[in-house]
C-alpha positions in Angstrom: -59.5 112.3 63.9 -56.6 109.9 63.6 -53.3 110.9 61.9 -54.1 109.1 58.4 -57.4 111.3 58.0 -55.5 114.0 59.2 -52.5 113.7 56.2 -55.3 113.2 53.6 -57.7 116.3 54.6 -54.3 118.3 54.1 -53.4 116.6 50.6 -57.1 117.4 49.6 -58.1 120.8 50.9 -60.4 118.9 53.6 -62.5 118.2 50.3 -63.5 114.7 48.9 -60.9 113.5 46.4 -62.9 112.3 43.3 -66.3 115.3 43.4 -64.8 118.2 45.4 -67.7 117.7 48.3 -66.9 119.6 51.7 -69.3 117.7 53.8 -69.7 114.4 55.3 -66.0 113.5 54.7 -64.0 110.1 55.3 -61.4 107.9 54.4 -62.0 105.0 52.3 -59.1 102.3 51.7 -59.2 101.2 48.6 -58.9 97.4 48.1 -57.1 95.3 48.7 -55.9 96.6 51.7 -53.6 95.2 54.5 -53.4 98.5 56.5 -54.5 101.9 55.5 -51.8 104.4 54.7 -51.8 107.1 52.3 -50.8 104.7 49.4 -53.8 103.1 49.3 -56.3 105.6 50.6 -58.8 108.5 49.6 -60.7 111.1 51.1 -64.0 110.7 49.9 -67.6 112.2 50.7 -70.3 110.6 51.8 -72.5 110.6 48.2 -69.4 109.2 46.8 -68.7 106.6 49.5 -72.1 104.8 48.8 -72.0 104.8 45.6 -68.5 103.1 45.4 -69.7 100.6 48.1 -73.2 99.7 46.6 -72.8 100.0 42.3 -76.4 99.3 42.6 -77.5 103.0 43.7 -74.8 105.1 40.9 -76.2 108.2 39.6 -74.8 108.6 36.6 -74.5 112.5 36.4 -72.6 112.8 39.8 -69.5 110.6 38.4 -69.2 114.0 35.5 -66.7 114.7 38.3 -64.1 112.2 36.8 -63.3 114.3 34.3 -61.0 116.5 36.6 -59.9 113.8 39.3 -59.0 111.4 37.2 -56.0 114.0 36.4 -54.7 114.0 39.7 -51.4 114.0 40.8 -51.7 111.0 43.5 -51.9 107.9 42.4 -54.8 106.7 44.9 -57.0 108.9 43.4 -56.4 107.7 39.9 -56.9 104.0 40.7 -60.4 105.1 42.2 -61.6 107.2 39.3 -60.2 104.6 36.9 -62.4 102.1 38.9 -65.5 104.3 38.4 -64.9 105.2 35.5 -64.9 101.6 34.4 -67.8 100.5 36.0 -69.9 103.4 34.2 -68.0 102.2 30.6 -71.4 101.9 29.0 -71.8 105.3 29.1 -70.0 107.3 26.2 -68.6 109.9 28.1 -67.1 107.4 30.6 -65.2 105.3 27.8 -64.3 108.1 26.3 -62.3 109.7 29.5 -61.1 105.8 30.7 -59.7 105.6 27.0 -57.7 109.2 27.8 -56.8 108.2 31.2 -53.1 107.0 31.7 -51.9 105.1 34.5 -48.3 103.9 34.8 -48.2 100.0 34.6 -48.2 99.4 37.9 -50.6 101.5 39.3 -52.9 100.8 36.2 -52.5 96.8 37.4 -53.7 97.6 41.1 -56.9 99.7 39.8 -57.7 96.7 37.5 -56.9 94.5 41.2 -61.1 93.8 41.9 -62.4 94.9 38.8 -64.7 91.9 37.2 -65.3 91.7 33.4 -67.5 88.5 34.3 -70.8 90.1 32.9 -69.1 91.1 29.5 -67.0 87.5 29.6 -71.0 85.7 30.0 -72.5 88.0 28.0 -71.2 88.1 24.3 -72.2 90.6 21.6 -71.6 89.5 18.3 -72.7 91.1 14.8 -74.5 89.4 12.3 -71.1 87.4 11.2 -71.0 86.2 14.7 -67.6 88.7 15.3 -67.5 89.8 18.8 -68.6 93.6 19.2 -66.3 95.7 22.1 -67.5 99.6 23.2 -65.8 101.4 20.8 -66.0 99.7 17.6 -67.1 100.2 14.8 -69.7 99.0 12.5 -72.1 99.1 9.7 -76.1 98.8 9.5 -76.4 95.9 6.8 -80.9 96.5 6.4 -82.6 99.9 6.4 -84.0 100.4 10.3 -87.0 102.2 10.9 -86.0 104.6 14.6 -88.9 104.3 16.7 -89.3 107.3 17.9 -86.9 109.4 16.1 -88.6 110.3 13.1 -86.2 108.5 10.7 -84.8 104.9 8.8 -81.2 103.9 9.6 -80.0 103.2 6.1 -78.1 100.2 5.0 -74.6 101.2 4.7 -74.8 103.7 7.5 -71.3 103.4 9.8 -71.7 103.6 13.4 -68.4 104.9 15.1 -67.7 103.8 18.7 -70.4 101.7 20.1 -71.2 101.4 23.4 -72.3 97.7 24.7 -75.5 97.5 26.3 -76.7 95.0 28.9 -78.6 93.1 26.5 -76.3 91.1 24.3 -78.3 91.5 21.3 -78.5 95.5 21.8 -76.1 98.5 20.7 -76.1 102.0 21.5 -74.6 104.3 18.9 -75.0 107.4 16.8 -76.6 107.4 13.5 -77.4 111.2 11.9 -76.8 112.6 15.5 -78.7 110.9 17.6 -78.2 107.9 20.1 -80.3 105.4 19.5 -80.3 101.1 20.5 -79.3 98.7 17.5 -79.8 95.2 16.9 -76.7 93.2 16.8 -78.4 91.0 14.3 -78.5 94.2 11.8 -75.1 95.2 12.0 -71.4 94.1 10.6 -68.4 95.1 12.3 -65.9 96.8 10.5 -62.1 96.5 11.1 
């Protein structure tokens, strides 16, 4: 065990930084690293590690864990769960917790370090006006929308509190009369 894994298994109880895991621990050096110090580094299980590495193979309900690491008193820790945190932004709860999170300026500019917004920069949503749409606006349904499913019409009128983009341009996801549902971009008007 060398002397950095050593350091963080005592700063973590010998448990993985972001879920609480006992087993299958590691370090992971969060980049951009140079070297690996405790600056820069976590203590992270395996479930988590492969999920950071490969964005392909998160599981949702396992990240639920950010709501108590991203409070953390070391810094490393923070930038990781901001990081996850951000690449699960489409879901509510994610947003939600990355819109509580604080991170001093510095540290909030080394999480944001490898973090791409490509897919939203190439991938507009705009309302019916053309007005670019962001997760957590808000807007208003401008026809009456039949809810598949659901058992009931969207009025005209209805406002839609913080949206979550999907990754369809021309899709929404918001709550109308208490229950999630997908929106056409084409049928709504953002409000300011």
């Amino acid at each position: 065990m060398s002397k950095l894994e050593e350091v963080l298994r005592d700063r973590s109880a010998s448990k993985c930084e972001l879920c609480e895991s006992e087993e299958n621990l590691s370090v992971y050096e969060i980049p951009p690293v140079i070297s690996a110090t405790v600056d820069n580094s976590i203590l992270v299980c395996a479930k988590c590690l492969e999920q950071i590495e490969d964005t392909e193979k998160i599981e949702v309900n396992h990240w639920h864990c950010l709501n108590a690491s991203m409070w953390s008193e070391f810094v490393p820790v923070q930038i990781m769960a901001y990081r996850m945190l951000f690449n699960l932004k489409s879901e509510v709860w994610a947003s939600e917790l990355l819109e509580q999170m604080y991170l001093d300026d510095q540290s909030l500019e080394l999480a944001k370090k490898t973090l791409s917004d490509d897919d939203s920069s190439n991938m507009k949503h705009k309302d019916s006006n053309g007005v670019d749409l962001k997760t957590g606006d808000s807007v208003t349904i401008i026809k009456d929308l039949v809810v598949k499913g659901a058992g009931f019409t969207a009025k005209r009128g209805t406002l839609v509190k913080k949206i979550m983009l999907s990754e369809n341009p021309e899709h929404i996801e918001g709550k109308v009369n208490g229950t999630q549902i997908v929106l056409l971009t084409k049928y709504l008007k953002k409000m300011n």
